[in-house]
C-alpha positions as CSV (number, residue, x, y, z in Angstrom):
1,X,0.0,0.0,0.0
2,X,1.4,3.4,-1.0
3,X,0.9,6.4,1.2
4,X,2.2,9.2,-1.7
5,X,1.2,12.1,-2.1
6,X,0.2,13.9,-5.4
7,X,0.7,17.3,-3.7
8,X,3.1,19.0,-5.8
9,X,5.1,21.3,-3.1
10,X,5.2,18.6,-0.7
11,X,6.9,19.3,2.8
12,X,10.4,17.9,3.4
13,X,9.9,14.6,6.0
14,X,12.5,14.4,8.9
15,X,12.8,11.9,11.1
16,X,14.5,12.9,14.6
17,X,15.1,11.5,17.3
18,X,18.2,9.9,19.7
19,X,20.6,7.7,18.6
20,X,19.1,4.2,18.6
21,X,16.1,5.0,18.1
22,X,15.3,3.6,15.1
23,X,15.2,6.4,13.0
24,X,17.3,4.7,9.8
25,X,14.7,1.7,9.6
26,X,12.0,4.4,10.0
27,X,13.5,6.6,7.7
28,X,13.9,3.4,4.5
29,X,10.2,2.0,5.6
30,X,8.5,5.8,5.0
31,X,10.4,5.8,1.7
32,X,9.2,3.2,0.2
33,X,5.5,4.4,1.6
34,X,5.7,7.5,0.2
35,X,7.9,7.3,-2.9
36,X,10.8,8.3,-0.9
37,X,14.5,8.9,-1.0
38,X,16.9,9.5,2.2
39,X,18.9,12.2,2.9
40,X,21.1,11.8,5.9
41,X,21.6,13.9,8.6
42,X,24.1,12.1,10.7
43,X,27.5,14.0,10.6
44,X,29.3,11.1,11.2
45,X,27.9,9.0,8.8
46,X,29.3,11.5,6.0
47,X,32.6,9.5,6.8
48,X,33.5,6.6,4.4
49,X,35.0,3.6,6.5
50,X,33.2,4.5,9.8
51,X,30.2,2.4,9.4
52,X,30.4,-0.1,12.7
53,X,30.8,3.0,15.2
54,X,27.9,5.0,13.9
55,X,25.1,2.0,13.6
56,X,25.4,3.0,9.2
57,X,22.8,1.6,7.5
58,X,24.1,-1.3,5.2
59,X,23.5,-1.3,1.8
60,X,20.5,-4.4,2.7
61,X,19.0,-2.4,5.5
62,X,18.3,0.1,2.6
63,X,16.1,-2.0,0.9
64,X,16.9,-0.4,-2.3
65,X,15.8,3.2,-1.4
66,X,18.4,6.1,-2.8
67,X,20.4,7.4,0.2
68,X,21.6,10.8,0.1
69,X,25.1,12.1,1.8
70,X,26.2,9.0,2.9
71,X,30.0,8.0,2.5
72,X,30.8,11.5,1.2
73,X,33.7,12.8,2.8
74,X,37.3,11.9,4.2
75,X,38.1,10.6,8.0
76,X,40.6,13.5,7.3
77,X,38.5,16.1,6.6
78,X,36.2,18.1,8.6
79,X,32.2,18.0,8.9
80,X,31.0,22.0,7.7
81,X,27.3,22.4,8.6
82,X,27.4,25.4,6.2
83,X,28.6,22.8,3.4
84,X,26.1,20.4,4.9
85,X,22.9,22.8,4.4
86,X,24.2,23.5,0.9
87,X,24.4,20.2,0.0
88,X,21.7,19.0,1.7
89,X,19.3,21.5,0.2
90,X,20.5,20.8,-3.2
91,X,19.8,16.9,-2.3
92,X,16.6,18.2,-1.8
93,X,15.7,19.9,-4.4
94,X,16.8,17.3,-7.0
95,X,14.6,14.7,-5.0
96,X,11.6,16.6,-4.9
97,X,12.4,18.0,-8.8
98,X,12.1,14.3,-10.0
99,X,8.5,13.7,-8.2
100,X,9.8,12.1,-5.3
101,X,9.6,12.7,-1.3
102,X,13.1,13.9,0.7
103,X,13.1,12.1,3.8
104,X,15.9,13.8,6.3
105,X,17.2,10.9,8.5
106,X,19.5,12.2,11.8
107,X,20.1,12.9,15.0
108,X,22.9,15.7,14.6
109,X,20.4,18.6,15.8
110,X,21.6,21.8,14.4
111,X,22.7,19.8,11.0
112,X,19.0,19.0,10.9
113,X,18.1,22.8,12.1
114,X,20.8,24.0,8.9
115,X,18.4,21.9,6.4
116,X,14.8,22.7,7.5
117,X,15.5,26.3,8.8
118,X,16.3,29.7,8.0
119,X,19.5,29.6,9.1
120,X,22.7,32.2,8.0
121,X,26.0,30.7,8.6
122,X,29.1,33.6,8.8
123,X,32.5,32.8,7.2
124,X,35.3,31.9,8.5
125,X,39.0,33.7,8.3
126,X,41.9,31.0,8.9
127,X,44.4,34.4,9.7
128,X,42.2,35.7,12.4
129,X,40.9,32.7,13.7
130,X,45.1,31.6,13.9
131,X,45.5,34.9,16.1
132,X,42.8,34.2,18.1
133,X,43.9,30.5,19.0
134,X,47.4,31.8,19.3
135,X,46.4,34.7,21.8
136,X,44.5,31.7,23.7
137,X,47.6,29.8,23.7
138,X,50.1,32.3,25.3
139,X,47.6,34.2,27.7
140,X,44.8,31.8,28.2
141,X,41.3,32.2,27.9
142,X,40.2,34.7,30.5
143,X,41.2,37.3,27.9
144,X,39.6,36.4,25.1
145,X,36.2,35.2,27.5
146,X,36.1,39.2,28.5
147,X,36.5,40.7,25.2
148,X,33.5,38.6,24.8
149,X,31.8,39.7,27.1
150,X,32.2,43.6,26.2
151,X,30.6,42.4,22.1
152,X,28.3,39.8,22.5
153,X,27.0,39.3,26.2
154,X,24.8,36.6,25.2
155,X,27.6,34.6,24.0
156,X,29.7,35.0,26.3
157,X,27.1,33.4,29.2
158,X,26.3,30.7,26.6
159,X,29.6,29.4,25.5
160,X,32.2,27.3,27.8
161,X,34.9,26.0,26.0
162,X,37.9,28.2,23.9
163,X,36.9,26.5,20.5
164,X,33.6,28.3,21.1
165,X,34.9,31.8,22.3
166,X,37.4,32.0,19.5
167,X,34.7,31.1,16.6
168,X,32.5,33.6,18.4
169,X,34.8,36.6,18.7
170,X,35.9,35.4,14.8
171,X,32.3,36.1,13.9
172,X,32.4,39.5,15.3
173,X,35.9,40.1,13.7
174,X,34.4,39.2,10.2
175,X,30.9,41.0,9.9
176,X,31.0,43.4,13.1
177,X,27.8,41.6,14.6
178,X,27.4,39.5,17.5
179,X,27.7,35.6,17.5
180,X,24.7,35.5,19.0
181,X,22.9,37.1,16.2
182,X,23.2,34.1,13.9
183,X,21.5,31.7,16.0
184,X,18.2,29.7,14.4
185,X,14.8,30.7,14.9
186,X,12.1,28.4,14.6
187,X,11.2,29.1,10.8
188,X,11.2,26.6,8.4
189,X,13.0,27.6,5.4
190,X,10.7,25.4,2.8
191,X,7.2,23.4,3.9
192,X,8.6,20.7,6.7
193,X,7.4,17.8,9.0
194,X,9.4,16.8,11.6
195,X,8.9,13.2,12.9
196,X,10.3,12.3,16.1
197,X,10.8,8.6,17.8
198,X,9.1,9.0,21.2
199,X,11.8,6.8,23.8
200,X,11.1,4.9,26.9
201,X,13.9,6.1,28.4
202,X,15.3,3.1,30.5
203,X,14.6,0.5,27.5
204,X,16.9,3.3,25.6
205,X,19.8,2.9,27.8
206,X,19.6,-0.5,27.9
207,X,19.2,-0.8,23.9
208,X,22.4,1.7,23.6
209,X,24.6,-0.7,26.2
210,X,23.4,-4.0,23.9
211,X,24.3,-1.9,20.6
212,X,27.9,-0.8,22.0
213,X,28.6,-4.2,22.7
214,X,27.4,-5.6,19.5
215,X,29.8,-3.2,17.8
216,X,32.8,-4.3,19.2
217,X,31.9,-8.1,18.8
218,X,31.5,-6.8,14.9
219,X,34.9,-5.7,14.7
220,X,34.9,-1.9,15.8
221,X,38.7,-2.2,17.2
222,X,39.9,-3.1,13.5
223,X,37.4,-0.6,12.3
224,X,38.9,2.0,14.3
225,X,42.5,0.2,13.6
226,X,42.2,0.7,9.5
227,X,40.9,4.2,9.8
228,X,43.6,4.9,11.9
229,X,46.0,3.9,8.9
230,X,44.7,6.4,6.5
231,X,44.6,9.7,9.2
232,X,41.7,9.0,11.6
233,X,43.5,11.1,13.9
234,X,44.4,13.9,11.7
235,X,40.5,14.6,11.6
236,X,39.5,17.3,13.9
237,X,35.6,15.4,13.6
238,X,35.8,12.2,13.1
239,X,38.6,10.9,15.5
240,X,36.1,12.9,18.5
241,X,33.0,10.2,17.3
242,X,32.1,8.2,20.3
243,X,33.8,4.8,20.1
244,X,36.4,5.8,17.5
245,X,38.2,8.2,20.6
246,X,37.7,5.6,23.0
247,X,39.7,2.5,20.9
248,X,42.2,5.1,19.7
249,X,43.3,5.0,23.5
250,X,43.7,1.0,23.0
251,X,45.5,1.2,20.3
252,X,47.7,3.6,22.1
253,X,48.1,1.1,25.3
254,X,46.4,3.5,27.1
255,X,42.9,1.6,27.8
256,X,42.1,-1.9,27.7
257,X,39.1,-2.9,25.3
258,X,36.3,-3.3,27.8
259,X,37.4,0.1,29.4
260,X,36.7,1.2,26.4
261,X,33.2,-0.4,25.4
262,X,32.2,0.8,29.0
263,X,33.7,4.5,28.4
264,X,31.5,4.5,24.9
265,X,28.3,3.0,26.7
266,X,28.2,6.3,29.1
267,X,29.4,8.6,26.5
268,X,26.3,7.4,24.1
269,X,23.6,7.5,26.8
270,X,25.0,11.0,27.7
271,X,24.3,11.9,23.9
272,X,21.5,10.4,23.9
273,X,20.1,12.2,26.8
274,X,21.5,15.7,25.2
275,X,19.9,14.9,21.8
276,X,16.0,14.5,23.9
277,X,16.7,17.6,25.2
278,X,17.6,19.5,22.2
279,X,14.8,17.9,20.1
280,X,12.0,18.2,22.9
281,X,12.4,22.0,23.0
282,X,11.2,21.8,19.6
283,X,7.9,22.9,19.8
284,X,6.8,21.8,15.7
285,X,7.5,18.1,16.0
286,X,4.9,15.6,16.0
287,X,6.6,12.6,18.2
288,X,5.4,9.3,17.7
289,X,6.1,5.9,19.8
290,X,9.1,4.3,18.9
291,X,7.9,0.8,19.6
292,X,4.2,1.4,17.9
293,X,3.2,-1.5,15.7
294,X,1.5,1.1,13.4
295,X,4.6,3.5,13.7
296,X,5.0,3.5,9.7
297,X,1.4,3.7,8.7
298,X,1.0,6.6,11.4
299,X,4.0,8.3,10.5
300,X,2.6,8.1,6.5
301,X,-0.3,9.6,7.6
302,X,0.8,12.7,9.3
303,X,3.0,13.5,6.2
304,X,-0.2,13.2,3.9
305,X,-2.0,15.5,6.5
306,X,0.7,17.8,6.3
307,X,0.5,17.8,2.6
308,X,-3.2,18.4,2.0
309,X,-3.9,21.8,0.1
310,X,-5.5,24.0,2.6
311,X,-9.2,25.3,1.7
């Protein structure tokens, strides 16, 4: 039974959610309901080779359905949302320009914000940002954290870290306006209909412990072993993934495997718990039960409401 719709400016579908969820078998069964194709939203899942430490759907598991922005970029390089929304947008557009149904699949929050919203991204300047990291390095951050303070208030009470300061007060150097300024507001950017996986929290962390372990009994060690061969740690994203830093360390000597399994298990409920919070204060998602036998047809149906014409 087909659930498409003959609506011509059809709403992009995304389906959010915490990792382990089920949002990828979600994501392929509403394709191929609604005349689908995928367009992933996972920033990790951008990186070829690292397919056992980010669940990657397999080539099977797709049942055939085109996936978008999967296996696109280097271990090397670095994840860009602003690339991301570019491409992901164009991914759109070609999808919906051949009569099919985008279907966003991920749990990266502001990569799915950069897609659906209207969002402005501010350049970067490798000189200044150099300087900045530089003036962090010889006088600390205290410095840098007041000048802060004195341009962009709100960003300085927001953001902890230096990498954060120093990309703020970069902003600022570049276009003269606050950090803060660019932040999202809720306003879809083209017609959208977020779908998100409704947990029971305590079956979740129990799911995410089985899944850890199932990696490493799949081979994530010599995953993480083979990436390491080609510049896994050169990459500024993709050697920070959860279970890739953690079996770097027993490469290194440093941690024995089960430390590191263990390590991964509380770093992955941890994101797990921060992805619910950053998706729940999301007022325009319709959330649906994760476990519901009817979870496709139900899902279906909510995109087909969405893309009646109004009268």
């Amino acid at each position: 039974m087909s659930f498409a719709s003959s609506e011509p400016h059809q709403p992009v579908v995304a389906v959010v959610g915490p990792t382990g969820s089920g949002k990828s078998d979600l994501g392929v069964n509403l394709a191929l309901a609604l005349n689908g194709e995928v367009v992933n939203a996972d920033a990790l899942q951008f990186y070829r080779g690292m397919d056992i430490g980010t669940a990657k759907i397999t080539v099977e598991e797709r049942k055939g359905v085109p996936h978008h922005l999967l296996d696109t970029m280097d271990v090397t390089q670095e994840a860009s949302v602003a690339d991301f929304q570019n491409e992901c947008r164009a991914a759109i557009h070609d999808i919906h320009s051949r009569g099919k149904r985008a279907i966003l699949v991920g749990g990266s929050g502001l990569y799915v914000r950069a897609a659906l919203d209207v969002l402005e991204f501010p350049g970067t300047d490798p000189v200044l940002r150099r300087q900045l990291e530089e003036e962090c390095e010889t006088k600390g951050l205290a410095p840098l954290r007041a000048r802060l303070e004195e341009v962009d208030p709100v960003s300085a009470a927001r953001l902890g870290d230096a990498r954060r300061v120093i990309r703020a007060l970069e902003v600022h150097g570049l276009t003269g306006r606050p950090f803060s300024s660019f932040m999202p507001q809720r306003e879809y950017f083209q017609p959208a209909l977020q779908i998100g996986l409704n947990v029971d929290r305590e079956q979740l962390r129990e799911r995410l412990g089985l899944r850890v372990h199932r990696m490493v009994d799949a081979g994530l060690q010599q995953e993480v072993e083979r990436l390491d061969a080609v510049g896994l740690r050169s990459g500024k994203t993709a050697s920070r993934a959860l279970g890739y830093a953690q079996f770097l360390k027993v490469l290194d000597g440093g941690m024995t495997a089960d430390a590191a399994a263990e390590e991964t298990i509380v770093a992955t409920r941890q994101f797990a718990r921060r992805q619910l919070t950053w998706f729940r204060a999301d007022p325009r998602i319709t959330w649906l039960d994760w476990q519901d036998p009817e979870l496709v047809a139900k899902a279906a149906n909510a995109v087909n409401a969405a893309s009646a014409p109004t009268t």
